[in-house]
GUVEX-382232 format. One record per residue: x, y, z of N, C-alpha, C, O in turn; residue in three letters. Coordinates in steps of 0.05 Angstrom, whole numbers, plus 5000, padded with zeros to 4 digits. Layout:
<lonus>
XYZXYZXYZXYZala;...
</lonus>
This chain:
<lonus>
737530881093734830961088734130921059735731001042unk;732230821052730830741026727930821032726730861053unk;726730850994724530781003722830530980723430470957unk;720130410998720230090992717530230984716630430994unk;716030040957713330070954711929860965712229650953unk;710629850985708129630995705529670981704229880984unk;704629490966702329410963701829720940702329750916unk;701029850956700030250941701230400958700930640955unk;703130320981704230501004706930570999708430380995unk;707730770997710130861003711630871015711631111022unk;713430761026715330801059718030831066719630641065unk;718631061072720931081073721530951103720030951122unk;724730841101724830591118727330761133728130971123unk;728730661163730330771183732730601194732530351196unk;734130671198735730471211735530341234736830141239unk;733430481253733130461274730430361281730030281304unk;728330371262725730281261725430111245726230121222unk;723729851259722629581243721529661210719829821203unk;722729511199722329461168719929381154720429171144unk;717829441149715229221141716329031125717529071103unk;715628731139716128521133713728381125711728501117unk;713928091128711827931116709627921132707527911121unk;709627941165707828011179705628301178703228331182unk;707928491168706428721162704828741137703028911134unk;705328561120703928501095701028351098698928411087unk;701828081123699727971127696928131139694528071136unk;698028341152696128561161694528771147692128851147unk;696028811137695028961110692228721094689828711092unk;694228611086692328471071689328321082687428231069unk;689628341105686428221133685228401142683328331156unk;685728651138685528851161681928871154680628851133unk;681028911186678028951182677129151173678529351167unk;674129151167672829391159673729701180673229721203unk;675129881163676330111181673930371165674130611170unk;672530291152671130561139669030761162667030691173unk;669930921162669031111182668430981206666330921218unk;671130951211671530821236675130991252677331031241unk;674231041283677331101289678830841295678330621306unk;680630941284683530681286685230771314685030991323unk;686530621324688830621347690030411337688830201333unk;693830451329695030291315697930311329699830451321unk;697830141356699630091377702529921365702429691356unk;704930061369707630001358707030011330707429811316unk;705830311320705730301293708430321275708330311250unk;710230351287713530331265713930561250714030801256unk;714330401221713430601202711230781194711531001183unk;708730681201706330781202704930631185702730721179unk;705830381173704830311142701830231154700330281135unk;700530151171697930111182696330311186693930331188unk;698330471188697130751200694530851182692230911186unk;696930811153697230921128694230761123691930821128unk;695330531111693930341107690530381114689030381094unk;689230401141687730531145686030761141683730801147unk;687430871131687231141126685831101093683531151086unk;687331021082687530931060684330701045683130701023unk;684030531073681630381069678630571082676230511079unk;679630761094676530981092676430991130674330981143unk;679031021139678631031161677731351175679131501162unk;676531471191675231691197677631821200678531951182unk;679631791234681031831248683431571249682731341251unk;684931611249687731391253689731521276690931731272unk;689931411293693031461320694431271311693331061307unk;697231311307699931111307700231201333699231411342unk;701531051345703530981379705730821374705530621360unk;708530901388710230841389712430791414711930991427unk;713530711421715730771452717530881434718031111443unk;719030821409721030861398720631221376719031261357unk;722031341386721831631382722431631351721131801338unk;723831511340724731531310722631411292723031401267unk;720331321303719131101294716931371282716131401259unk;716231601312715231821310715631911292713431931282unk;717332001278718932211261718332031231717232141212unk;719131771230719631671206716331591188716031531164unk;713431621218711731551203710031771198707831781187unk;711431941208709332261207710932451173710132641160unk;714232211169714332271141712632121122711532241104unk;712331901124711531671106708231791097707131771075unk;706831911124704032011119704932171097704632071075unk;706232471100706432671086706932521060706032591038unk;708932231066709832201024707632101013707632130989unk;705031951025703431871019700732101010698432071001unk;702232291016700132471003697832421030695432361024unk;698532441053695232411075697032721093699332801097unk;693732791101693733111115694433031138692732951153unk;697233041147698033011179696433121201694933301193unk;696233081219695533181245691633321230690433521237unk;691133211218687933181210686933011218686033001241unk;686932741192685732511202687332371216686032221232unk;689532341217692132111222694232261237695232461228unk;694932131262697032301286698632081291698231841292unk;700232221293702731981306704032081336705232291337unk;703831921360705132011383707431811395708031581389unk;708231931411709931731422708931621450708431781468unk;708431311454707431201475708030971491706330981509unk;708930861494709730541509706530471512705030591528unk;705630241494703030211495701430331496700930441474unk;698930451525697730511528698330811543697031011538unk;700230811557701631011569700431271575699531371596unk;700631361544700031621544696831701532695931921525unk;695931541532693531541515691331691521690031841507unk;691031611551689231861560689232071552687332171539unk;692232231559692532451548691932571522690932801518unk;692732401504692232401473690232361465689732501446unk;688032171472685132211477683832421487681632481478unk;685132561506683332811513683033041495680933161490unk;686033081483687533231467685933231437685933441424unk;684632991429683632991403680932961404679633001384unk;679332871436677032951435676232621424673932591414unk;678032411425677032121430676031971454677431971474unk;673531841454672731721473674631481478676631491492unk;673631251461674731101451675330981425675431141406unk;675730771421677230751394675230471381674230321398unk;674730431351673030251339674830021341674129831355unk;676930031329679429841319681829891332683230091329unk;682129721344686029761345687529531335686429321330unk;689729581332691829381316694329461324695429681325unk;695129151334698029141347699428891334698828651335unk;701429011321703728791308705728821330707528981333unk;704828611344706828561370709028531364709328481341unk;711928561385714028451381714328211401715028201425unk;713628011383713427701393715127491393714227261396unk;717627551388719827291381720827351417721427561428unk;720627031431721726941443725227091447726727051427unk;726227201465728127301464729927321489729427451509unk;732127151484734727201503736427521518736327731506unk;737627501538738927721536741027671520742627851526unk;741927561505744227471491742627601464744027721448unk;740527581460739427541430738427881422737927971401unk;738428001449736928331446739428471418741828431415unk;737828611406738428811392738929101402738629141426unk;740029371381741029601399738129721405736329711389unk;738029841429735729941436733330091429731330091443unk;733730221404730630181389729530011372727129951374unk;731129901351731529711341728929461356726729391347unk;730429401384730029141396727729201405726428991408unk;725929471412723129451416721529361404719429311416unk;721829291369719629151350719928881355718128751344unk;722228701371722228391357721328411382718928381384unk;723128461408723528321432721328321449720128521458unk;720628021453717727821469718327811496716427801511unk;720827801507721727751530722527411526722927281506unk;722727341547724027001548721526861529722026771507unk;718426851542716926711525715526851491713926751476unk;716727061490715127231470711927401482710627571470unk;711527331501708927391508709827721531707627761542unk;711427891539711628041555710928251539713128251527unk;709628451528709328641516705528501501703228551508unk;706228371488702828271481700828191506698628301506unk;701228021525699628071556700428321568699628331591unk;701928541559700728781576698928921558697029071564unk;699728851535698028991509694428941518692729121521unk;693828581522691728431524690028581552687728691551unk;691428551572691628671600689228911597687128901609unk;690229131577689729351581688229541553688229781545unk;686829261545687229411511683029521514682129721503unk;681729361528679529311535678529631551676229711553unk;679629701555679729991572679430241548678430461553unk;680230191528680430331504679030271476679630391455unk;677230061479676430001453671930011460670429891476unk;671630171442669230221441667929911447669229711440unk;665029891460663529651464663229511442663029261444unk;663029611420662729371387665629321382666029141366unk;667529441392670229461378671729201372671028981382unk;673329221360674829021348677829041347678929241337unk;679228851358683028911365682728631340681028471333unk;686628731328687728591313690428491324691928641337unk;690828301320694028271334695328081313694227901300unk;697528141315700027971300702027821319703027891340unk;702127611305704227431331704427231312702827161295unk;707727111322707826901318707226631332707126631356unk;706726281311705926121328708526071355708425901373unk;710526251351712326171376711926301404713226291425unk;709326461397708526651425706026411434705026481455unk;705126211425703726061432700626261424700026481433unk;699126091402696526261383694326141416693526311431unk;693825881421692925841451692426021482690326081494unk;695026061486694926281499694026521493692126581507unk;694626651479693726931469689626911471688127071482unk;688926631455685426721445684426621484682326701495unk;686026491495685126421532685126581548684026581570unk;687226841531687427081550685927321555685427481574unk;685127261524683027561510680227341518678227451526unk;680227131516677227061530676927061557674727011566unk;679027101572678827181592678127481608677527511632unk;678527721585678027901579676128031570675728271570unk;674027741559672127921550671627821521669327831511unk;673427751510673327761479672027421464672127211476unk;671227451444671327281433672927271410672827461394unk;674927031404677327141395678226871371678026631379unk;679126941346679926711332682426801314683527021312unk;682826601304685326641289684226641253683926451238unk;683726901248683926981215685626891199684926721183unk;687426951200689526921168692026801184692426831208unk;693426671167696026581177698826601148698426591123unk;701026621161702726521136705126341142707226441152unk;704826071136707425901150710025941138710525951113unk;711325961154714425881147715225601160713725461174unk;717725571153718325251162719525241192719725041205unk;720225471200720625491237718125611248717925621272unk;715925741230713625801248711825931229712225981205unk;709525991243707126151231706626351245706226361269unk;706826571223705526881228701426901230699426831218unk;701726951239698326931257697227171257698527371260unk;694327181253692427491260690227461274688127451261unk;690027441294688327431311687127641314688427841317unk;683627631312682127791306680627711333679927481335unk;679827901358677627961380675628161379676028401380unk;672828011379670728141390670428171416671628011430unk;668828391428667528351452665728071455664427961436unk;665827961483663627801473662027741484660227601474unk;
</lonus>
């Protein structure tokens, strides 16, 4: 356990929860207008989006997680950051959408302005899985796409009529598929910011209703 300075963020980091990496940077640094606006910030990790949000003048912020440590480690990172827990900014535990209802009812959310999902998008073997919380941030399934099409699936059910989803992926989840799926959905959808590496590109795909 360490803790890393991002950008103005503080974060204390887990053994068992995804690390903010260069993708999480790229997010940060694109992220849409969140000023008095509620956030939903699906496989939030550490919370650094959470934060982040919060941070750029967001009203209300939800982190969601499947991974229970992820709970614990971003509901510290709020407190180090100096933000009023369980005020503006909650952290629950969820497998996507899951529990949301509930937690919507619970806070008196209709729906949500923004959501943002830093998918876990790398194409992945059973040979290649990691120990089991760990492997919930990378693992895509065989094509990288099993967790972001249930995300896509179901994200439309939860996002206010002007609203706006953010997503992170890499070009190995196919950037094609993803804007064919969400226009199939409803969205009008493009690719914002990118950052190449020499085996691939980190991507932010930004969807309107449309």
């Amino acid at each position: 356990m360490k803790i890393l300075k991002i950008k103005d963020i503080l974060i204390k980091t887990h053994s068992k929860v995804y690390e903010p990496a260069e993708d999480s940077e790229l997010l940060l640094d694109n992220l849409v207008n969140v000023k008095n606006k509620t956030v939903l910030d699906v496989g939030t990790g550490t919370g650094i989006q959470a934060i982040n949000a919060i941070k750029k003048g967001a009203k209300i912020v939800i982190g969601v997680d499947v991974n229970p440590y992820s709970i614990e480690i971003a509901k510290e990172n709020a407190l180090l950051n100096k933000l009023e827990l369980n005020r503006n900014i909650f952290f629950f535990k969820s497998d996507l959408f899951k529990n949301m209802d509930e937690i919507m009812d619970k806070l008196n959310i209709k729906k949500f302005d923004v959501i943002l999902f830093n998918a876990p998008y790398l194409p992945t073997s059973e040979e290649e899985k990691l120990e089991k919380y760990l492997n919930y941030a990378f693992d895509g399934g065989i094509d990288g796409r099993q967790v972001l099409d249930r995300f896509i699936h179901k994200v439309s059910h939860y996002l206010e009529e002007n609203g706006i989803i953010q997503i992170v992926q890499s070009s190995l989840t196919g950037e094609e598929k993803t804007l064919t799926l969400l226009k199939k959905h409803g969205f009008e959808a493009k690719k914002t910011a990118s950052m190449k590496f020499p085996y691939e590109e980190l991507q932010i795909i930004t969807a309107k209703r449309g």
